[in-house]
Structures are given as structure tokens and as C-alpha cells.
Steps between C-alpha positions, in 0.01 A plus 500: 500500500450742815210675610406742715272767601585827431352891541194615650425132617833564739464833600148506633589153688804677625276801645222252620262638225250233360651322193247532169714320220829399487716503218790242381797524361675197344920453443674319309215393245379492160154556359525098386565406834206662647299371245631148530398546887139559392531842548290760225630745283325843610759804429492707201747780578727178700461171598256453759320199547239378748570232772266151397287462792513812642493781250719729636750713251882358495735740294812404381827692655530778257716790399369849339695742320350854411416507091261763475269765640251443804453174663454237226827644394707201604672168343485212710748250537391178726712183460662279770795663562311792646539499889250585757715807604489599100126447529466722785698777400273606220228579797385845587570557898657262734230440680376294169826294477561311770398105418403201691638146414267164519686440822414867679800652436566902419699591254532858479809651338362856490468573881050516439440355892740747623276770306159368611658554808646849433126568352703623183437452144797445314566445111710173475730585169467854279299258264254658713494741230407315241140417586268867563236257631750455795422851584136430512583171744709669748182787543302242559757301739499817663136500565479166589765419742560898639916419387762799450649521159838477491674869393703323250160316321325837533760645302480167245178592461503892424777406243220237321242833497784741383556227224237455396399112563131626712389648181500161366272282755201396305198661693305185563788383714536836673132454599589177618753625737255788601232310602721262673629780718179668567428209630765457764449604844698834447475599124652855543852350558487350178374847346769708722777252377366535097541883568849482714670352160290711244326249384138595625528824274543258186241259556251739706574860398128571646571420845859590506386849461332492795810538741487868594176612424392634857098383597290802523424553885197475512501159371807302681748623744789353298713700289588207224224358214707246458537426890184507563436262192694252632331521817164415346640164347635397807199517708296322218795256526420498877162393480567216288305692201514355124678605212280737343437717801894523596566621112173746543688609849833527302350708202197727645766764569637513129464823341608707803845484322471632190578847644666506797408718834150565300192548736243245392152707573223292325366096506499571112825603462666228678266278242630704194878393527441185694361289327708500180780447623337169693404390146803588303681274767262199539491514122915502486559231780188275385318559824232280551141680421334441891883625631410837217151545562543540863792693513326751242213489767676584811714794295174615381280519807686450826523903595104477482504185721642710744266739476225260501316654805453840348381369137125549344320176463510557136850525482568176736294281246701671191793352699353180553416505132774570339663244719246224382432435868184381506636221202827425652468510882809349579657724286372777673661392808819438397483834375380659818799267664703723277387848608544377887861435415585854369318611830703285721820498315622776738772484760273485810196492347504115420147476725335802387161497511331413154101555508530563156486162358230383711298743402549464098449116546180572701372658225617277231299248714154760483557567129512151423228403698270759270229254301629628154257238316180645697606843418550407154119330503324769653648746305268543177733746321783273403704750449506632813594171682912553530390886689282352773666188582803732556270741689426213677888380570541879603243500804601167561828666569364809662348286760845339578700908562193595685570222752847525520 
């Protein structure tokens, strides 16, 4: 029996990246042995089992040959005449198949250190094509580490779209992938690399689209929606902001699309084809509601955030109402974390000025500060209660423009 570490564990040691988990790979045993070593039976799909004192995940060296559609669409074979170099083969890039015996030794047959290197992501074996999720990991590898793809994995990858194998990732995984990106330092690589293979216009139609739509002037400078788009997410990325505001910066544009070179004159408008189309795709990739719900708000309102200086009172605390700000605080400032994104997400622009939000939380602060409950016992009409304590919120918010 042989172990060693292999994938991720390697790689980010190899680049001097902090090491979360590592995972094992045993050769040349069988599931009794393990067992008989006090190991635990864990694996379902193949035999994993979990180390006795500490816990961590040993898999047995395993083979897997394509039987089906999408990813679960494999037979595995793991017995202990499978080598370490079989075992490794079946990974994605070579980056992930380098191992590391008990003794520090590298074994890498597929050349990964000369590709972390090289910066390069490179397929190991055209089983690459079996697995679409390996699409979705390379995006995000690409987001994470800043790595070329290799032409000839590119083109692996194009051939899984043209065939077919993206239309069968289950959406929950998809997500999965998604947020894991958005979450990287640079998410539009993963999003440019989804859209280099064809893959994007499968999974994300809605923001595929977007890619040669020009930006009305008076609104950006640049001539590509989808540009710009990516633009947004990467300065939300850049201030270290949370999911749901980079998917509300990756969505507030979508809508601008659906026909292209179309001037976009009205706030309403832009709320008229946005929004669906952020519901129809938070509903198809299981999207987390708070991830939905702020997305939906930034698509709806951000043009009037801009324009936050020139609004009514009354029509600043319709915004603040329909965004349940005085409820959800936080929330609101997420959202207003949003709308400073799409301002800033502009080649030069990156330290704009951005009064806006300042003022809209300012008076978020005044309308919440109104005494509803007094209001409400003061006022004998009953009826009348929800009119003045929003007449109230109003000059509460009047106070805050006329100081501004």
C-alpha cells in the first residue's frame, strides 16, 4: 500500500498558495485492507474512506470509463492493479495531476510543474471530453490563477459545446461553479473563457447576448454591454465584495441584449426586460433567493441611483421602499455597493466620484429614524396612519437633499 498526496493539495504548495485540504490517493489496495487498517467506508460513487484519527478522505487508485451522458456518466473501476499514473490520468488539467509521495517526492508524468510554470492550462488526455463539468473548472481555474488555456484544450472544449455534453450539467452544479468563480479575484476570465469555447451561450444565453450591444453615450464611454459587464464584476471582485452583490454587478445590465444596438431611453424600460430574464435564470440555475433578490434590485433601480441627486423626495422613498430599506439595511447597502460598481466599472473611471450612495443611505438613515409608532398614536383616524408616517419619511428625506 502507497500513498500520496495528489491535486490541488500539490499545485497550490507548488505556487506557494496556502494549502486548505489535501486529498489522498492510495495504490495497490483493497477496500478490506483499508478497513482492516481502521480506516471507514465513506464513498458511494467509489471507495473513499476516511483516515482513523484524522478524518481526512483517502480514495482508492481508480479508473473511469465514459458510460453515459453528463458527468455521473462514468463506470469506475478501482482495484490494486491500478497505478498512480492510471489514477492520474483520469484528471482534468495537469496542473491537477502531479502527486506527492510520503517521502516528498513528485511524480508528475504529465509535464503539470512545467505548466504552472508556463502559466498554461492544459487537458491531460482527450478524456477531457468526457466530463462538461471540466469546462466549468477550467473557467474557474482561469479566474483563479489568471492561466492561458492551452489552444488545443480550447478546442477540446468547443467540441464538448458543439456536442452537446454542456447541455447536460445539472444546474445546481453550474451554480456551484458560478459562484465559485465570482468569487475569485478576477471572475471575468472565467466568463471570457465560458464564451471563447461557446459554452457561456448554453448555460447563460442572457449575458452572452450582451457582447456587441454598444452602451448608449450618455451612459458609459464603452462601446461593449458585455465589456462593460465584466468590468462591474471585477471591481466588486476588487473590493473584496460578497456574492450577492458581484451576481447583482454581473446581471443589472441584462436586458440590454435582447435587441441589439437599441437605445435604452427610460429607468422603466430597462426594468421591463430586466428583470425577467434575472428570474427566468436564478429560477433555471437554482440561484440562491438573497443572490435573486438583489440582483432583481440593482437591474431594477440602479439608472435612478445615478440620478439620485436630481430625484423628488417622494420618489427617493418609493426607491427606498420598494427596496425594503428601511427593513433590510444591510441589504440596502449591498445594493448601493452594486450601483457604485456599474459606475466605476469603466476603463479610467475606477475612482469616479460616487455622491450618490451617500446620499440614498443618508436618507435611509432619516426615514428610519421617523417615530412610526407616535405617528401611528397621535393619529386618531386609523386609516390615515400608513399616509402620514410616509409624509413623515418624505420630509425626513427632504431635509437630507436640501442639505446636500
Amino acid at each position: 500500500m502507497n500513498i500520496y498526496v495528489v491535486g490541488g493539495a500539490v499545485r497550490d504548495g507548488l505556487l506557494g498558495l496556502p494549502v486548505q485540504d489535501r486529498d489522498y490517493v492510495v495504490v495497490g489496495a483493497t477496500p478490506d485492507d483499508m478497513i482492516a487498517a481502521g480506516y471507514k467506508a465513506v464513498g458511494r460513487d467509489f471507495p473513499v474512506f476516511l483516515h482513523p484519527r484524522t478524518h481526512e478522505e483517502y480514495a482508492l487508485a481508480r479508473t473511469e470509463r465514459k458510460s453515459g451522458r453528463g458527468y455521473k456518466g462514468f463506470t469506475v473501476y478501482a482495484a490494486p492493479d491500478v497505478t498512480l499514473e492510471d489514477d492520474l490520468a483520469r484528471r482534468d488539467l495537469t496542473i491537477n495531476a502531479i502527486a506527492e509521495s510520503e517521502d516528498g517526492e513528485l511524480i508528475d508524468p504529465y509535464g503539470g510543474q512545467r505548466d504552472l510554470e508556463a502559466r498554461v492550462l492544459r487537458h491531460v488526455s482527450d478524456a477531457f471530453v468526457e466530463d462538461p463539468v471540466r469546462i466549468l473548472r477550467l473557467a474557474r481555474f482561469a479566474a483563479r490563477f489568471g492561466f492561458a488555456v492551452a489552444p488545443e484544450t480550447m478546442a477540446l472544449c468547443r467540441e464538448m459545446v458543439a456536442n452537446g455534453e454542456a447541455d447536460h450539467l445539472v444546474p445546481e452544479r453550474v451554480w456551484q461553479e458560478f459562484a465559485k468563480g465570482l468569487m475569485e479575484d478576477k471572475p471575468s476570465r472565467m466568463f471570457d473563457a465560458l464564451r471563447e469555447c461557446g459554452a457561456l451561450a448554453r448555460l447563460m444565453p442572457e449575458l452572452d447576448c450582451l457582447w456587441g450591444v454598444p452602451q448608449p453615450a450618455q451612459w458609459h464611454p464603452e462601446i461593449d454591454t458585455g465589456d462593460h459587464v465584466m468590468r462591474v464584476v471585477d471591481y466588486a471582485a476588487a473590493q473584496g465584495w460578497p456574492l450577492d452583490t458581484r451576481f447583482a454587478a454581473l446581471c443589472h445590465d441584462l436586458g440590454k441584449g435582447v435587441t441589439p444596438r437599441e437605445e435604452w431611453p427610460s429607468h422603466r424600460e430597462h426594468e421591463a426586460r430586466g428583470v425577467p430574464l434575472i428570474e427566468a435564470v436564478s429560477e433555471r440555475l437554482r440561484v440562491p433567493t438573497e443572490c435573486r433578490d438583489l440582483a432583481v434590485m440593482a437591474s431594477r433601480e440602479h439608472l435612478l441611483v445615478h440620478k439620485a441627486a436630481e430625484l423628488r423626495p417622494a420618489t427617493i422613498m418609493d426607491m427606498l421602499s420598494r427596496c425594503d430599506a428601511l427593513r433590510k439595511p444591510e441589504r440596502f447597502d449591498r445594493f448601493l455597493d452594486a450601483c457604485l460598481a456599474d459606475a466605476r466599472g469603466r476603463l479610467g473611471l475606477e475612482a469616479t466620484p460616487y455622491p450618490q450612495a451617500d446620499l440614498l443611505r443618508r436618507c435611509r438613515d432619516a426615514a428610519r429614524a421617523v417615530d412610526a409608532g407616535a405617528i401611528a398614536a397621535a393619529t386618531e383616524d386609523k386609516a390615515r396612519i400608513a399616509d402620514n408616517v410616509r409624509r413623515a419619511r418624505i420630509e425626513a428625506v427632504r431635509a437630507v437633499v436640501k442639505l446636500d
